[in-house]
N, CA, C and O atoms as a GROMACS GRO file, in nm:
protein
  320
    1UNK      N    1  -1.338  -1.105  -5.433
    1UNK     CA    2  -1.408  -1.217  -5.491
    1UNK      C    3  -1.316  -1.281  -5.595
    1UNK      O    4  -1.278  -1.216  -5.693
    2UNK      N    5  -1.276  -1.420  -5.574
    2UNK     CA    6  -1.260  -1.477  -5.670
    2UNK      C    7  -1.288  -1.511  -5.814
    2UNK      O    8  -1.402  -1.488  -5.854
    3UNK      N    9  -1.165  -1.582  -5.930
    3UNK     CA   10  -1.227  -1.555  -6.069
    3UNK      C   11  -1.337  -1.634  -6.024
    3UNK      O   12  -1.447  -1.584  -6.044
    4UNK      N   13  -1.334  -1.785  -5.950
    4UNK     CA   14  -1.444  -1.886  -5.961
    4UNK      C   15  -1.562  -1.826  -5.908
    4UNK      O   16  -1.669  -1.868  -5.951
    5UNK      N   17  -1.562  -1.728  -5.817
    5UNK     CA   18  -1.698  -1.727  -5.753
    5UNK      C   19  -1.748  -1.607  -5.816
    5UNK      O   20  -1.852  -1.560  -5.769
    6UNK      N   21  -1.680  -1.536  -5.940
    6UNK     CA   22  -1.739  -1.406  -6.039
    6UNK      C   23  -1.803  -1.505  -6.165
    6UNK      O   24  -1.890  -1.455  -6.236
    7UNK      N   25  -1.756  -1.645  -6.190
    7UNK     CA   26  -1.760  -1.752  -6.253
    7UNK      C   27  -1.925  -1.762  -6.279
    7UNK      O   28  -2.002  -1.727  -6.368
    8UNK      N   29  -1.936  -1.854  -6.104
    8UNK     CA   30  -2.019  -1.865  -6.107
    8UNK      C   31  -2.194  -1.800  -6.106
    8UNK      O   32  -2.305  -1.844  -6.137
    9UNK      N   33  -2.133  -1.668  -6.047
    9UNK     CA   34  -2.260  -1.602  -6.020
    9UNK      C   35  -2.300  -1.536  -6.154
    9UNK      O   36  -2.412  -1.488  -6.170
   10UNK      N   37  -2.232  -1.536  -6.224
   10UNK     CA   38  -2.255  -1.501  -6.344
   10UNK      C   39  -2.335  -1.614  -6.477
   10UNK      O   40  -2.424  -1.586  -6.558
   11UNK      N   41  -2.262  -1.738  -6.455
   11UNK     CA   42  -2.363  -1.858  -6.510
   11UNK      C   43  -2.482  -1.828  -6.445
   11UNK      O   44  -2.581  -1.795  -6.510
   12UNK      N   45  -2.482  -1.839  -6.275
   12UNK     CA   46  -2.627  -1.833  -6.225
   12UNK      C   47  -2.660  -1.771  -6.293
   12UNK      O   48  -2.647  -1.828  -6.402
   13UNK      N   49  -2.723  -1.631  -6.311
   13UNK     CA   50  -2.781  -1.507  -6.318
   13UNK      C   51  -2.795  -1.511  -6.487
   13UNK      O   52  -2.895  -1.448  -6.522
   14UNK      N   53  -2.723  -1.564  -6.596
   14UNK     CA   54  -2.742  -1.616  -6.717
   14UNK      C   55  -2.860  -1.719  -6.721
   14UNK      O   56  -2.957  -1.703  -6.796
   15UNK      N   57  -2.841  -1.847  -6.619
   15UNK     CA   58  -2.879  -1.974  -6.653
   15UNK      C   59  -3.046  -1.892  -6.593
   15UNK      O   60  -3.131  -1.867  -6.678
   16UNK      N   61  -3.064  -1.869  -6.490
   16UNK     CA   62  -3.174  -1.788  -6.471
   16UNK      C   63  -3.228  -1.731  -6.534
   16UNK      O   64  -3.347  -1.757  -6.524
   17UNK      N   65  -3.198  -1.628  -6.633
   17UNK     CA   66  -3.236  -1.513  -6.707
   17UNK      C   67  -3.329  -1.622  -6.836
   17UNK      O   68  -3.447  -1.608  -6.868
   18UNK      N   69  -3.236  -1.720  -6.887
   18UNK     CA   70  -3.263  -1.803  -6.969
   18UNK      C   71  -3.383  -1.846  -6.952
   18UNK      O   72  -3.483  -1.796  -7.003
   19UNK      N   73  -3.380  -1.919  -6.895
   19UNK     CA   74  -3.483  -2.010  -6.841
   19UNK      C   75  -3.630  -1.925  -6.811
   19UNK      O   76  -3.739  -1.964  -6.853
   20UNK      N   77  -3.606  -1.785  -6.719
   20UNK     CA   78  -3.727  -1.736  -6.706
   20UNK      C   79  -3.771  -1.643  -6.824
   20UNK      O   80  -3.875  -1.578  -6.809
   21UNK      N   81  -3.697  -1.630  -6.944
   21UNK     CA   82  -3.703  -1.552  -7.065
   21UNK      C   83  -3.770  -1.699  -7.134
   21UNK      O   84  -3.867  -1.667  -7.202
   22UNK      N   85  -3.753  -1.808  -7.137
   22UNK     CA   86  -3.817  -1.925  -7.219
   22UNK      C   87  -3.948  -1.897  -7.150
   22UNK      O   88  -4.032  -1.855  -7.230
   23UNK      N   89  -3.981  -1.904  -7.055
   23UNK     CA   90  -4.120  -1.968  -6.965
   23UNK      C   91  -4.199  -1.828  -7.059
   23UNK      O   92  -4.266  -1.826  -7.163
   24UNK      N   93  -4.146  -1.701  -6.946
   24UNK     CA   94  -4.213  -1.615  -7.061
   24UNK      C   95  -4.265  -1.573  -7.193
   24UNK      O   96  -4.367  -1.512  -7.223
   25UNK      N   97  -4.138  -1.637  -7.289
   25UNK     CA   98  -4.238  -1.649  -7.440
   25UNK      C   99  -4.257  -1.775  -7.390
   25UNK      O  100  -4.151  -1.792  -7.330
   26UNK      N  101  -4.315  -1.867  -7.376
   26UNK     CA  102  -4.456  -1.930  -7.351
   26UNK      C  103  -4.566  -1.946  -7.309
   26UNK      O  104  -4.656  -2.024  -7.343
   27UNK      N  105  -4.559  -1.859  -7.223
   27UNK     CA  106  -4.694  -1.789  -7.149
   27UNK      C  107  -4.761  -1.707  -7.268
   27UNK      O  108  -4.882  -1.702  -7.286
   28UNK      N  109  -4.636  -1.626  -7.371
   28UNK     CA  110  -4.686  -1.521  -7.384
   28UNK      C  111  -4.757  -1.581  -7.559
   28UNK      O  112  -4.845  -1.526  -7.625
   29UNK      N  113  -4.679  -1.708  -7.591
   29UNK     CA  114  -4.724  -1.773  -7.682
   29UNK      C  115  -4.862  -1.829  -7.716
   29UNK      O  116  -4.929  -1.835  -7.819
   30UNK      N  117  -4.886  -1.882  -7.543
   30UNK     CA  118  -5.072  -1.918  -7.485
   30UNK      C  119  -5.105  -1.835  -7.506
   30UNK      O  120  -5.198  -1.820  -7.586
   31UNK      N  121  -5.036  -1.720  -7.433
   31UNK     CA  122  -5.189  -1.615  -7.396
   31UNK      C  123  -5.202  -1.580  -7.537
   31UNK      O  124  -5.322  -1.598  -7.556
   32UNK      N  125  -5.148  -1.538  -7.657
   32UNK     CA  126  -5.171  -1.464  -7.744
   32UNK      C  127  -5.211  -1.579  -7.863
   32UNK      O  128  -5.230  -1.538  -7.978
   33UNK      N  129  -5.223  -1.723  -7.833
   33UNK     CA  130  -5.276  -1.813  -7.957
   33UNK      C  131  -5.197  -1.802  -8.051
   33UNK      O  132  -5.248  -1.765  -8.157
   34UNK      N  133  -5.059  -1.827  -8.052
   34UNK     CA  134  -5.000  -1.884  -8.162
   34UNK      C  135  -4.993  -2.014  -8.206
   34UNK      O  136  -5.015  -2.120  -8.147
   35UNK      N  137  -4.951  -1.984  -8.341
   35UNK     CA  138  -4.897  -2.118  -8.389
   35UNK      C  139  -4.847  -2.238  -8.328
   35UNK      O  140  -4.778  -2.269  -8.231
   36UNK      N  141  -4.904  -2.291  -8.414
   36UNK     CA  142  -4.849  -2.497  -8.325
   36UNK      C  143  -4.756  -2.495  -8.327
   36UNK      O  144  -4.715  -2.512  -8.212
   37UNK      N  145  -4.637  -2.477  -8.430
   37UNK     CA  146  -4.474  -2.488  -8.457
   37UNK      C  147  -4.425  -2.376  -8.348
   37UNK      O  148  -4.313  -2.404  -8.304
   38UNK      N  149  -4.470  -2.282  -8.305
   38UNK     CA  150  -4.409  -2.139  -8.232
   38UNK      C  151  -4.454  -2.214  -8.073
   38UNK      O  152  -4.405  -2.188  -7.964
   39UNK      N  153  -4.570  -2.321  -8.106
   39UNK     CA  154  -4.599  -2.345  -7.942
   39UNK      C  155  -4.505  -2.494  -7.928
   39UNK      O  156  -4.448  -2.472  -7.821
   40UNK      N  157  -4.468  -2.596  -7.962
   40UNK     CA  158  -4.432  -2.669  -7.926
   40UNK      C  159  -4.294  -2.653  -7.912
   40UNK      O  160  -4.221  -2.726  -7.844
   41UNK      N  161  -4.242  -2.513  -8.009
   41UNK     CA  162  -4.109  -2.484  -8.018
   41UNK      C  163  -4.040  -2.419  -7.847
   41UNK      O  164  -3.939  -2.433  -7.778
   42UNK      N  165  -4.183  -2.337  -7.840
   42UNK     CA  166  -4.196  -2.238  -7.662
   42UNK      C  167  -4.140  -2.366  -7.582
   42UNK      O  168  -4.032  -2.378  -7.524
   43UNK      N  169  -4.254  -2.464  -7.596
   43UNK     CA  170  -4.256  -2.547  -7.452
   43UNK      C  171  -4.091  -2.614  -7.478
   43UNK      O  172  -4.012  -2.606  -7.385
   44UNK      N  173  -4.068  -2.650  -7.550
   44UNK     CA  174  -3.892  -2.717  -7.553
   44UNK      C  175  -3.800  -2.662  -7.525
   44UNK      O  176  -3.694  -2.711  -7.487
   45UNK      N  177  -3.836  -2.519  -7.543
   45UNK     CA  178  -3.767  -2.469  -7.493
   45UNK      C  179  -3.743  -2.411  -7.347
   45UNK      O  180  -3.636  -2.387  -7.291
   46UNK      N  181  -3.853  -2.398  -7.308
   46UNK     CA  182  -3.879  -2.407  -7.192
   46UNK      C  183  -3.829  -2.522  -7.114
   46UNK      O  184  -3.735  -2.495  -7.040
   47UNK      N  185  -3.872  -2.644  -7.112
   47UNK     CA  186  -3.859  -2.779  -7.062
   47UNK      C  187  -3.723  -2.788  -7.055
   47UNK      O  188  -3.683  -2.832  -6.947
   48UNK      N  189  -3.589  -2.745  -7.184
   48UNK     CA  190  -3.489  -2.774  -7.190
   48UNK      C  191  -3.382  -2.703  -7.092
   48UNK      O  192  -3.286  -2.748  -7.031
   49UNK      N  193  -3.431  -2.588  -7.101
   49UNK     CA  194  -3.405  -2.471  -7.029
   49UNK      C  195  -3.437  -2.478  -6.872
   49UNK      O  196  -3.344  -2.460  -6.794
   50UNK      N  197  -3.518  -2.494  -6.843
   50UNK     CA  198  -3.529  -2.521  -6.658
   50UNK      C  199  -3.473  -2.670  -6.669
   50UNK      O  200  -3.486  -2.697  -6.550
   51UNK      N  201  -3.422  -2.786  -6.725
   51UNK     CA  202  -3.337  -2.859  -6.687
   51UNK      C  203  -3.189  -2.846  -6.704
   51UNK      O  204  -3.108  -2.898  -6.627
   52UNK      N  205  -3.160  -2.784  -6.797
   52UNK     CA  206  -3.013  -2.674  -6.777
   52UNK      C  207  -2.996  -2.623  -6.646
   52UNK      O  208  -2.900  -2.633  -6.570
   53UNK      N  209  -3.108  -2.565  -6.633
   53UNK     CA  210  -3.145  -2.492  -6.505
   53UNK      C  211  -3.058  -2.553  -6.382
   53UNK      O  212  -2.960  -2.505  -6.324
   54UNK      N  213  -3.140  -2.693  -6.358
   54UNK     CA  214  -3.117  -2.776  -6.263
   54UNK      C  215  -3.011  -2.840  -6.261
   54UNK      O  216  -2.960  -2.871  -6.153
   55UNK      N  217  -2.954  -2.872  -6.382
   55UNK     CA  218  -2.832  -2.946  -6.350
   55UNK      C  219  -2.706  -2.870  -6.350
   55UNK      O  220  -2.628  -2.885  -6.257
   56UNK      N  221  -2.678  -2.782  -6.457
   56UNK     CA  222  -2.594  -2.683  -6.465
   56UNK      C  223  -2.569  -2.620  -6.295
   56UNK      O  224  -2.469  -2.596  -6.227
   57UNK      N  225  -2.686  -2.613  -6.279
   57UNK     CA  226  -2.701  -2.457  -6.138
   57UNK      C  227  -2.666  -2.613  -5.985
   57UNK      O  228  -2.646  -2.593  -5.865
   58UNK      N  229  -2.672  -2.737  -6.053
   58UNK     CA  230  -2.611  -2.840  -5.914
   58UNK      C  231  -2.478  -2.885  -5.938
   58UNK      O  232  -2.397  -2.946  -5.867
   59UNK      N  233  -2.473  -2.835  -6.067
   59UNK     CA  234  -2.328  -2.886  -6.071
   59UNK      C  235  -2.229  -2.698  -6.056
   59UNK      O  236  -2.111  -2.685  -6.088
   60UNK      N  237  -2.288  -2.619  -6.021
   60UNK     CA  238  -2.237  -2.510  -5.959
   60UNK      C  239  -2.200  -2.496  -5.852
   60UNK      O  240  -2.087  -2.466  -5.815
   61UNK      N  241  -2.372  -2.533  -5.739
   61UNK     CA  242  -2.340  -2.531  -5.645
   61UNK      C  243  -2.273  -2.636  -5.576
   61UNK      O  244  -2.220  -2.606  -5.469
   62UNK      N  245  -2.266  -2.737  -5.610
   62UNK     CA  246  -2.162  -2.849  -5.610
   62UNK      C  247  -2.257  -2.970  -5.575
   62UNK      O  248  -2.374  -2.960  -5.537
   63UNK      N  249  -2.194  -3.076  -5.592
   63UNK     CA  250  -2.301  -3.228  -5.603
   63UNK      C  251  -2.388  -3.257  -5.441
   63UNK      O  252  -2.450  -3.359  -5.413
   64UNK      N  253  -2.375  -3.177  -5.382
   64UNK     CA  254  -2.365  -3.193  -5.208
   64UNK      C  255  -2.486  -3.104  -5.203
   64UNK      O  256  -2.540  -3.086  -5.093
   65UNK      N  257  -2.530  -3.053  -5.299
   65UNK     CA  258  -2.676  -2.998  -5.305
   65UNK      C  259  -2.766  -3.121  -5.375
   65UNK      O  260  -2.865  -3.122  -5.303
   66UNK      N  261  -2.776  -3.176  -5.430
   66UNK     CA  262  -2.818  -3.292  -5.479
   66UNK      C  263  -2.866  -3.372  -5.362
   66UNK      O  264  -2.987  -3.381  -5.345
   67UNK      N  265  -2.757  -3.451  -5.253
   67UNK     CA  266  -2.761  -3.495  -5.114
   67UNK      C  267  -2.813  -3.451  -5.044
   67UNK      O  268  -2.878  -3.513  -4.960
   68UNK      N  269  -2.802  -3.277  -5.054
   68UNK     CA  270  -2.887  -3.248  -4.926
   68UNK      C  271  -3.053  -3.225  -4.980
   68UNK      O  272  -3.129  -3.253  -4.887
   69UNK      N  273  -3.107  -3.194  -5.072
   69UNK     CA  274  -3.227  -3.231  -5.111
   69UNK      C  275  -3.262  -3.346  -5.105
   69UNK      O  276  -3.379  -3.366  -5.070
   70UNK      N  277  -3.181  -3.456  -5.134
   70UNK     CA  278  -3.251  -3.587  -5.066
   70UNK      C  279  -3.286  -3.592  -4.927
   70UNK      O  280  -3.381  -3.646  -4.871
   71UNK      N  281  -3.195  -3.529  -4.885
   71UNK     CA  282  -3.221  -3.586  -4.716
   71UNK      C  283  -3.304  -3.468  -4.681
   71UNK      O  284  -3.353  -3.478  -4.568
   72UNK      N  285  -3.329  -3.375  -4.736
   72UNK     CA  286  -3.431  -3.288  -4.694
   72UNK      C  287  -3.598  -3.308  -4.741
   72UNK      O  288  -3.694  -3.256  -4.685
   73UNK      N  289  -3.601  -3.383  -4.838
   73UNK     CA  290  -3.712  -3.436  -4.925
   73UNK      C  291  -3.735  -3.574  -4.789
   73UNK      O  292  -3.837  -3.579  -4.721
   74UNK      N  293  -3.653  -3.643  -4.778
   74UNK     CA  294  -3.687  -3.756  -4.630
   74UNK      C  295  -3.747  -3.670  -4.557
   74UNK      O  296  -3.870  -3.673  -4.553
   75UNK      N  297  -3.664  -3.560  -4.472
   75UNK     CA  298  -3.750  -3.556  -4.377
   75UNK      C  299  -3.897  -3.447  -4.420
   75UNK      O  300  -3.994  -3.418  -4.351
   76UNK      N  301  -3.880  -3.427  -4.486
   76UNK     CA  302  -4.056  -3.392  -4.515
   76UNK      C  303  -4.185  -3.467  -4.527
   76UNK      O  304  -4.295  -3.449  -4.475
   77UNK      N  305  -4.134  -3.567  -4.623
   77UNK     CA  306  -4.216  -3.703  -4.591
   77UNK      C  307  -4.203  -3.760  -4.496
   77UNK      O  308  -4.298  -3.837  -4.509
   78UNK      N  309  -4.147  -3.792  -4.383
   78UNK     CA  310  -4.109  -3.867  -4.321
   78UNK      C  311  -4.064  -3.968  -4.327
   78UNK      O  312  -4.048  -4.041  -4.229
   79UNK      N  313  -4.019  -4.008  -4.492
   79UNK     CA  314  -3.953  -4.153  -4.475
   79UNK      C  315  -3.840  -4.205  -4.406
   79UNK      O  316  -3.788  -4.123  -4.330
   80UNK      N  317  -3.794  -4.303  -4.409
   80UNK     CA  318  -3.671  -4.349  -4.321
   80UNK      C  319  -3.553  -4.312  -4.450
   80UNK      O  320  -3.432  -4.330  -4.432
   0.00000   0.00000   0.00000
C-alpha cells in the first residue's frame, strides 16, 4: 500500500470518527436536556462536521464522485 492510499484511509476513518462522535454528543445532549449554549454548540458542530464529511471525503475520493452522484441521482428520478 501506498504512502497516498495509507493517506487516505486514514483521513477517512478520522473524518468519520469525527463526525459520528459530533452527532453522538448531540443526541446525547437531547436526550439528557442540556443547556441552550451546549445545544446549539452540539448541532454546529455536528452540521460542520458531516460537511467536512462530504467535501473533504469527495475531494479524497476524487471529484469524479461528485459526477457520478449526479448521474446516479438522474437516473433515479428519471430526469433527462
Amino acid at each position: 500500500m501506498t504512502f497516498a492510499q495509507t493517506f487516505r484511509r486514514i483521513a477517512a476513518v478520522a473524518l468519520v470518527s469525527v463526525c459520528a462522535l459530533s452527532w453522538v454528543t448531540l443526541g446525547l445532549t437531547v436526550l439528557f436536556d442540556g443547556p441552550n449554549p451546549l445545544l446549539i454548540a452540539a448541532v454546529i458542530a455536528a452540521a460542520v462536521s458531516t460537511e467536512a464529511l462530504f467535501w473533504v471525503g469527495g475531494a479524497l475520493l476524487g471529484w469524479t464522485a461528485f459526477a457520478n452522484r449526479a448521474r446516479l441521482w438522474k437516473q433515479l428520478t428519471g430526469s433527462v
